[in-house]
C-alpha positions as CSV (number, residue, x, y, z in Angstrom):
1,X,4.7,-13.2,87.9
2,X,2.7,-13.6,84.8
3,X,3.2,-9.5,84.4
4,X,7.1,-9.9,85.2
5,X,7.6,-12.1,82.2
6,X,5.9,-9.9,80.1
7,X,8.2,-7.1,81.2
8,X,10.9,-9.3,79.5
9,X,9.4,-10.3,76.1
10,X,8.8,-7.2,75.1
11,X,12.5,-5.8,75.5
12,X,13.7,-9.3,74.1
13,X,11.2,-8.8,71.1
14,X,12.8,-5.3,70.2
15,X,16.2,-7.2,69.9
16,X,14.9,-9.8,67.5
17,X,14.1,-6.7,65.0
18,X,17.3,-5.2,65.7
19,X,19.2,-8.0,64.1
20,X,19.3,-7.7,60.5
21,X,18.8,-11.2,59.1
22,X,16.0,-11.7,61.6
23,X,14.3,-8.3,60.7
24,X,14.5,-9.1,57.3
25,X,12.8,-12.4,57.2
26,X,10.1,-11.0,59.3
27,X,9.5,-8.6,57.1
28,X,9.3,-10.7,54.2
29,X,7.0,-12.8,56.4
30,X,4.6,-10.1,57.3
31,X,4.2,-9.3,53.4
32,X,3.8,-12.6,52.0
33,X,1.3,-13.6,55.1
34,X,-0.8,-10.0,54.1
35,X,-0.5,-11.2,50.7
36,X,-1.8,-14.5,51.3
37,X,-4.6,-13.0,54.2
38,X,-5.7,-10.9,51.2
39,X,-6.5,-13.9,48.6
40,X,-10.0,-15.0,49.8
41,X,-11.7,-12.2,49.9
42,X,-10.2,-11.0,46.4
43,X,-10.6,-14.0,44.5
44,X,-14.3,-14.6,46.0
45,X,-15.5,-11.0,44.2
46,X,-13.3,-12.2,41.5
47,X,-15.3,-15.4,40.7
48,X,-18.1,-13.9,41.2
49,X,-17.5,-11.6,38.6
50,X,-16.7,-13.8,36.0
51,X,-18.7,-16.6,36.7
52,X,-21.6,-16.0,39.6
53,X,-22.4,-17.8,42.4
54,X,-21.9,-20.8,40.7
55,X,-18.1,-20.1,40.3
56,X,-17.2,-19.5,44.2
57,X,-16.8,-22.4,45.2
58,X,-14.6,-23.9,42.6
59,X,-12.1,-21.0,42.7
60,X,-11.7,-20.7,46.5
61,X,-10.7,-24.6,46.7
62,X,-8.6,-24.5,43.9
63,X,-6.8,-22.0,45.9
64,X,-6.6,-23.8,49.4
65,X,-6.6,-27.3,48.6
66,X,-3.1,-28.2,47.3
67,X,-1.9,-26.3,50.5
68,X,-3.6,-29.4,52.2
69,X,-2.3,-31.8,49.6
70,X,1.2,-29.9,49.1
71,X,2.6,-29.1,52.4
72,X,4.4,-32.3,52.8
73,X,5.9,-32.0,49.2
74,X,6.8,-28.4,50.7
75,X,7.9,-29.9,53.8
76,X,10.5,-32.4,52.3
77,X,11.3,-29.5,49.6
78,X,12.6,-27.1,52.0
79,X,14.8,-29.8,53.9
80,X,16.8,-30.5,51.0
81,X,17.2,-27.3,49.7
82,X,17.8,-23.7,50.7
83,X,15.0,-22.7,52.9
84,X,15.1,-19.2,51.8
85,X,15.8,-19.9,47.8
86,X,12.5,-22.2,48.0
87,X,10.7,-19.0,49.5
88,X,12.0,-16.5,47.3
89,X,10.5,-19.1,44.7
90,X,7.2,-19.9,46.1
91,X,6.5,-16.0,46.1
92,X,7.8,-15.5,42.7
93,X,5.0,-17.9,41.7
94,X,2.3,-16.1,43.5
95,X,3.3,-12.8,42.6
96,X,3.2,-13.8,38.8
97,X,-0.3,-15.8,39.3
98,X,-1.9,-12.8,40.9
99,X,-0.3,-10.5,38.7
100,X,-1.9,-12.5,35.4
101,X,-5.1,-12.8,37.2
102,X,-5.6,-9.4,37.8
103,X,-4.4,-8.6,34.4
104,X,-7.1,-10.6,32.9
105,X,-9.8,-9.3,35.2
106,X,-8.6,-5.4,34.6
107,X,-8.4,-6.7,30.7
108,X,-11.9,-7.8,31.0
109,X,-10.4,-11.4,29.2
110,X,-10.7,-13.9,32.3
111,X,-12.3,-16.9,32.4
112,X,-13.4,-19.3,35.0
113,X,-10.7,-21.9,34.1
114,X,-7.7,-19.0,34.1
115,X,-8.8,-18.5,38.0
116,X,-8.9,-22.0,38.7
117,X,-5.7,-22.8,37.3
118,X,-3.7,-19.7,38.6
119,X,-5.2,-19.7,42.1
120,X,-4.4,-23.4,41.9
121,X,-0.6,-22.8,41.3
122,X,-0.7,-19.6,44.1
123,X,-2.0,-22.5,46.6
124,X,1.0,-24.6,45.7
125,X,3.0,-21.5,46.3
126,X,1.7,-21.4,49.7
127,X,2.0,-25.2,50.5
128,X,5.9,-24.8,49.8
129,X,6.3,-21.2,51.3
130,X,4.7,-21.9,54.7
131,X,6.9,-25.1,56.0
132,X,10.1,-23.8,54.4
133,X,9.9,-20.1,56.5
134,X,8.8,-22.2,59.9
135,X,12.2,-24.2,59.3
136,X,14.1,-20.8,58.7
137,X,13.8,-19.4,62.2
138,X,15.7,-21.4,63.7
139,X,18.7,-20.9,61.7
140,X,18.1,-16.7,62.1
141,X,17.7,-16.3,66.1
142,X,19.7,-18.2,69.0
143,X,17.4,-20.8,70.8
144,X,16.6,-18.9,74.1
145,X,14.9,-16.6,71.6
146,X,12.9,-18.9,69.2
147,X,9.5,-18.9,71.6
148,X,9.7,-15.1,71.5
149,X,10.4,-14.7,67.8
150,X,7.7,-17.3,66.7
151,X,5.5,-14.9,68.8
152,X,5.9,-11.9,66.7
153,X,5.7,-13.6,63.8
154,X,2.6,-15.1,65.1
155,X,1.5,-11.0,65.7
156,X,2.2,-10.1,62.6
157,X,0.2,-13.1,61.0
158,X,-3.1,-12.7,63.3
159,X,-2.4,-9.1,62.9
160,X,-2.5,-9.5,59.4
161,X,-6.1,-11.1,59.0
162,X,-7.9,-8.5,60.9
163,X,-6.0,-6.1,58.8
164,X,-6.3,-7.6,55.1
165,X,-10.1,-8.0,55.4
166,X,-10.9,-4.3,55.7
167,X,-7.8,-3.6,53.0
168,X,-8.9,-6.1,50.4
169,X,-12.7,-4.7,50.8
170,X,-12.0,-1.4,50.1
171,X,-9.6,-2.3,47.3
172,X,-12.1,-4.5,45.4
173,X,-14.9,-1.3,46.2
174,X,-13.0,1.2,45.1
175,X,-11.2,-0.2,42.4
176,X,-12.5,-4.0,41.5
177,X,-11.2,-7.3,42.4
178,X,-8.5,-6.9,39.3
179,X,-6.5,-4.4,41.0
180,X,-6.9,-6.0,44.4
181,X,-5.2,-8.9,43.2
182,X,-2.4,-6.7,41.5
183,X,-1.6,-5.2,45.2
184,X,-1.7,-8.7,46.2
185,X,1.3,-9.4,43.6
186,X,2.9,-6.6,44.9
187,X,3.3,-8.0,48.8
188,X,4.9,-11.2,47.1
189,X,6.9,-9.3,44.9
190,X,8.4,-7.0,48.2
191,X,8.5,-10.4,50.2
192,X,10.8,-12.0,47.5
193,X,12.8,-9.1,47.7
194,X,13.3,-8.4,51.3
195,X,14.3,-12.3,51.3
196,X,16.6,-12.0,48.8
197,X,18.6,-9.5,50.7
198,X,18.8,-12.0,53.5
199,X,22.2,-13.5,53.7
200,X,22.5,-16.8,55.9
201,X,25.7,-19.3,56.4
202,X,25.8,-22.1,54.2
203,X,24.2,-25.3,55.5
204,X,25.4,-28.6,55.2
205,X,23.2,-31.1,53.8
206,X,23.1,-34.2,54.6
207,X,24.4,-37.3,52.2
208,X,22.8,-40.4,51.4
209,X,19.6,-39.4,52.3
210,X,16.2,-40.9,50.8
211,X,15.0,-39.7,47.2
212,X,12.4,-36.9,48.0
213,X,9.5,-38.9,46.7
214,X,10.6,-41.7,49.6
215,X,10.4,-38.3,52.1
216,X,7.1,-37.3,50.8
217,X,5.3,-40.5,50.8
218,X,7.0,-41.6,54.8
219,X,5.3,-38.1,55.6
220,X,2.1,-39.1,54.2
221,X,2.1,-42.7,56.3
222,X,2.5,-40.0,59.6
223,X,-0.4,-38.3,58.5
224,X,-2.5,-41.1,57.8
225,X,-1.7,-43.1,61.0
226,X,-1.8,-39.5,63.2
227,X,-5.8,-38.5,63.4
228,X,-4.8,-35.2,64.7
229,X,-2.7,-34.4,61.8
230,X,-5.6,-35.4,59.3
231,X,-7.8,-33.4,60.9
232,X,-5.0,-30.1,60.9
233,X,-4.7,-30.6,57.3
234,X,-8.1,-31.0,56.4
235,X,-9.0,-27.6,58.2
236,X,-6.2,-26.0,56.6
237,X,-7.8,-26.6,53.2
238,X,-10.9,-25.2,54.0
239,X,-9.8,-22.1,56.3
240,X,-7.5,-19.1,56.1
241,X,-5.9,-18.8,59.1
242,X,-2.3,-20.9,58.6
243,X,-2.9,-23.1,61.1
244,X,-0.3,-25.2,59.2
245,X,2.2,-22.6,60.2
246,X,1.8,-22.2,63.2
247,X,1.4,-25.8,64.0
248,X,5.3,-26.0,62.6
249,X,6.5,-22.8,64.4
250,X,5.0,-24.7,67.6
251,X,6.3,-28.1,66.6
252,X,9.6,-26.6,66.5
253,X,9.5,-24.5,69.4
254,X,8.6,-27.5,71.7
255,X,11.2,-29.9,70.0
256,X,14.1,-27.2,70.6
257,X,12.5,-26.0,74.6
């Protein structure tokens, strides 16, 4: 039984990249999630070679905790607006913070507070990236296919981390953490790109809706009152792994199944 269904995924899963707009995103997805997969280990070496041990720790959560604090600015963000003109701007933001931070380091002119400060503003790039592509699939692929393309995309992700570690340690060995990071502007800069080329029907917003602050602030009552939801948030600031995405790829997979 369990082999049968298989049979049918993987046929099903060759059709999803055979249609354009869906091939497209994914592709943008699977180069902004490298991108994002290659941060840590980067930016660790990177703080470590402008300000020591001392200097870790600060720049990591400046990176990953407004994706914690952010996500439901993101959230309400991408319902308002276009979906994919919020990504194409979230990795317009990273590429240009990773681009100036490996600048400086190459330059030999960083300092601890330029790595806080740009890896704080490629973190909010991420908070308003990741909710705004899980409420993009939907509108790309028909819904007897949603399970099977939040799948792939869920490859491509975990595929991604096992991939990016080994990528982003030779990178910062062979050529230093300032480079690394410049390869790491260059995913967002192909993302934006590949996203850009995606062309989607207008959607109709809807009128008379709350201010986005009033959005914001009725997502952040949820959260409070939902333990579970404090608890995926707070992981997500101190881990790597998107669990926030996948979280709202599985969200919307069970509300449409």
């Amino acid at each position: 039984m369990i082999s049968t269904k298989r049979a049918r995924c993987q046929p099903q899963r060759s059709v999803l990249l055979r249609h354009q707009p869906f091939r497209l995103y994914f592709t943008g997805q699977a180069l902004s999630t490298f991108g994002d997969s290659l941060v840590p280990l980067t930016i660790a070496f990177a703080a470590l070679q402008v300000g020591g041990a001392g200097a870790l720790g600060l720049v990591l959560a400046a990176n990953r905790v407004p994706i914690a604090v952010l996500v439901l600015f993101g959230g309400a963000l991408g319902d308002r607006w276009d979906r994919r003109t919020v990504m194409v701007g979230a990795d317009v933001l990273r590429c240009g913070t990773q681009a100036i931070s490996g600048l400086l380091l190459v330059s030999g002119q960083a300092e601890l507070w330029h790595l806080v400060v740009l890896q704080a503003l490629a973190g909010a790039g991420t908070a308003v990236f990741t909710p705004a592509a899980a409420g993009l699939v939907p509108e790309l692929v028909p819904r007897s296919a949603l399970q099977q393309a939040n799948a792939l995309l869920g490859l491509a992700t975990n595929t991604n981390k096992v991939v990016s570690i080994s990528v982003a340690g030779a990178l910062v060995a062979a050529a230093g953490p300032g480079v690394a990071l410049l390869v790491d502007a260059a995913t967002f800069a192909a993302s934006a790109c590949s996203l850009l080329m995606l062309r989607l029907p207008v959607e109709a917003r809807e009128t008379g809706r709350r201010s986005l602050w009033s959005e914001v602030r009725a997502g952040a009552r949820l959260v409070a009152a939902t333990p579970w939801l404090r608890a995926m948030l707070a992981y997500s600031a101190l881990s790597n792994d998107r669990s926030e995405e996948r979280f709202s790829r599985n969200a919307e997979t069970d509300l449409v199944c």
